[in-house]
Phi, psi and omega in degrees: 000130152262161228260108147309147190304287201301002171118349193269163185266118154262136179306161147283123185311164165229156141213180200288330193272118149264151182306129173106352190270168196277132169285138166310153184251145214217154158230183190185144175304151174251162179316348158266350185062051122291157163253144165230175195226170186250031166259335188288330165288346177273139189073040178243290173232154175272143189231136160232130178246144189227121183233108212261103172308122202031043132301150190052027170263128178293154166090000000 
């Protein structure tokens, strides 16, 4: 479990992917609206995904 500052207790998230293990392979749009797949990257290039929570949202 992890500890919130305030004291209260959260489940630990789990998942089935272990460290060292292969990401499921996804596609997703590129900043032009290609779809790319993250298989088109492996043993290629290194992939980072950054996912910025409500950006380009108003208020």
């Amino acid at each position: 479990m992890a500890t919130l500052f305030s004291g209260a207790k959260l489940p630990t998230p789990s998942s089935p992917l272990k460290v060292g293990d292969l990401a499921p392979d996804f596609s997703l749009p590129d900043q032009n609206g290609k779809e790319v797949r993250l298989s088109e990257f492996r043993g290629s290039k290194n992939v980072v995904l950054a996912f910025y929570v409500l950006a380009y949202t108003p208020g």
